[in-house]
C-alpha positions in Angstrom: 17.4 -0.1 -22.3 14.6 2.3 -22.7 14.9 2.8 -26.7 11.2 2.0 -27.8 13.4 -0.5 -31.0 14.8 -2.7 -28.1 11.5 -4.5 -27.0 12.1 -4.2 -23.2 9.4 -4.3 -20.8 9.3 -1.6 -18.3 6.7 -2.2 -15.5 4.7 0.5 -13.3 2.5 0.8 -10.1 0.3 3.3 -10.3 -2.5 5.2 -7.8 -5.5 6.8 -9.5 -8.6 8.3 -8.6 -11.7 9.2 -10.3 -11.2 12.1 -13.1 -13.7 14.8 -11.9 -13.4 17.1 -15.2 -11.3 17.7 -17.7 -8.0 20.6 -16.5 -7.9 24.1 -18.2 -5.2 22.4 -20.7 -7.9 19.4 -21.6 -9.9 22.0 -22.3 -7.7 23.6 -24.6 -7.1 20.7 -26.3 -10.6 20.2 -26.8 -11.4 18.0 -24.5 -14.7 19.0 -23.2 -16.3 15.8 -21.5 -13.7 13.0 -19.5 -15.1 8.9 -20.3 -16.7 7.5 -16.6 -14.3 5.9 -15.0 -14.1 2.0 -15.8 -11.9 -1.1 -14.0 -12.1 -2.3 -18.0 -8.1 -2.6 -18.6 -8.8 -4.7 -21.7 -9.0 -1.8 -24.4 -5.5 -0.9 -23.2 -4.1 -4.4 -24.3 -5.7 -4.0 -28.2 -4.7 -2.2 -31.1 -5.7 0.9 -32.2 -6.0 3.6 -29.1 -5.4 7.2 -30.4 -4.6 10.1 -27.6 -6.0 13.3 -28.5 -3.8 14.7 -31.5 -1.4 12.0 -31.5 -1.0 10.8 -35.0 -0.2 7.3 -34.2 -1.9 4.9 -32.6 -0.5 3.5 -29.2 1.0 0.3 -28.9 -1.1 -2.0 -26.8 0.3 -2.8 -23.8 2.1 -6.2 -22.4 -0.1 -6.3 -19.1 -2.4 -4.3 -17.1 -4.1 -5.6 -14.5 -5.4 -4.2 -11.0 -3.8 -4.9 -7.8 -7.1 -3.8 -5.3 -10.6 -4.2 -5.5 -11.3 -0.5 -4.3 -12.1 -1.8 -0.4 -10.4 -1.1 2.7 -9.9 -3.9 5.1 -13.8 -2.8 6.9 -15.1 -3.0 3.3 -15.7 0.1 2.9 -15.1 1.7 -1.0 -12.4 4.0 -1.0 -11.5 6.2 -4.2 -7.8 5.5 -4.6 -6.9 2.1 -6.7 -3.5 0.6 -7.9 -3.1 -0.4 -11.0 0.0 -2.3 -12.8 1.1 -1.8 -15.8 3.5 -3.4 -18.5 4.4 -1.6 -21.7 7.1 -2.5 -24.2 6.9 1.2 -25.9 5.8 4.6 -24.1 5.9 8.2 -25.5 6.3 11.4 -22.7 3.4 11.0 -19.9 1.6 8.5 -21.8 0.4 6.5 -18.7 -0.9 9.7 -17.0 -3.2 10.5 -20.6 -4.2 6.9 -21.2 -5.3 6.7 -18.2 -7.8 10.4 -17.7 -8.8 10.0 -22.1 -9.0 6.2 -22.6 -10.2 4.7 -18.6 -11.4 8.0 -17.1 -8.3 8.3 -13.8 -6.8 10.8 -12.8 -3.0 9.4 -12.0 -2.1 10.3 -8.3 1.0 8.6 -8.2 3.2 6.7 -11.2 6.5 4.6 -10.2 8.7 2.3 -12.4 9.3 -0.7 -10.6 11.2 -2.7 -13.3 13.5 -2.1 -16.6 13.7 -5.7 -18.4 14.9 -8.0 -15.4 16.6 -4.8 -13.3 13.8 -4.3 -10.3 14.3 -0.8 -9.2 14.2 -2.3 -5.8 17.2 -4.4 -6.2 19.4 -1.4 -6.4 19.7 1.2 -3.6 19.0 4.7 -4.2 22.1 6.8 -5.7 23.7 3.6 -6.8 24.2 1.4 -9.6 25.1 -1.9 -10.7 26.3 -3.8 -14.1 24.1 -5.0 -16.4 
C-alpha cells in the first residue's frame, strides 16, 4: 500500500502556521530567506516543484485544498490553518518541506487520515483489519 509504483492515494490534515525564518539546518542548507506565506495551493497540484537539493522534481499532488478560512467563530484572524492534502507519491517529510520552501508554513501538526479506501478512523487504535 504505500509503495510510491502502486498509485494509492494517501490523504492528510495538517495544522500550520506562518514560517518566521528559516531553522539553523535551513540555514545550512542554504536557505537564507523563507517565501511569505500564501493560501495559493495551486503550484502544489503542477509539475515541476524542486525541494532544495532534491534531484527530482515532486510529483504534483491529487488534492490540496484548505479546510478554514483563518477566522475564529468572533471573526477574529487566528494564525493556525488546516490544510488537506492528497498525494499519490511522497518521499521522507515531504509535506513538512513543501510546505516551509514552496507555501511559506511551518507544519504544527501532520496526520494521515486515509490509505486508498482504509480511513484511519475506521480502525481502532492497536488494531487491524483485512484488506
Amino acid at each position: 500500500l504505500i509503495e510510491p509504483n502502486t498509485g494509492i492515494q494517501k490523504e492528510y490534515i495538517v495544522k500550520v502556521q506562518p514560517a518566521i525564518r528559516p531553522t539553523p539546518q535551513e540555514r545550512e542548507l542554504g536557505i537564507r530567506n523563507l517565501p511569505a506565506p500564501t493560501k495559493d495551493l495551486s503550484m502544489l497540484l503542477r509539475k515541476g516543484n524542486r525541494l532544495l537539493n532534491e534531484r527530482f522534481a515532486l510529483k504534483p499532488l491529487k488534492e490540496a485544498e484548505w479546510l478554514d478560512d483563518g477566522q475564529n467563530e468572533r471573526g477574529a484572524e487566528v494564525q493556525t490553518l488546516t490544510m488537506r492534502l492528497v498525494l499519490i507519491e511522497g518521499k521522507k517529510r515531504q509535506i513538512r518541506r513543501m510546505c516551509r520552501e514552496l507555501l511559506g508554513w511551518h507544519v504544527v501538526e501532520l496526520v494521515r487520515t486515509s490509505v486508498g479506501p482504509v480511513r484511519v478512523d475506521s480502525v481502532p487504535e492497536g488494531k487491524w483489519r483485512p484488506l
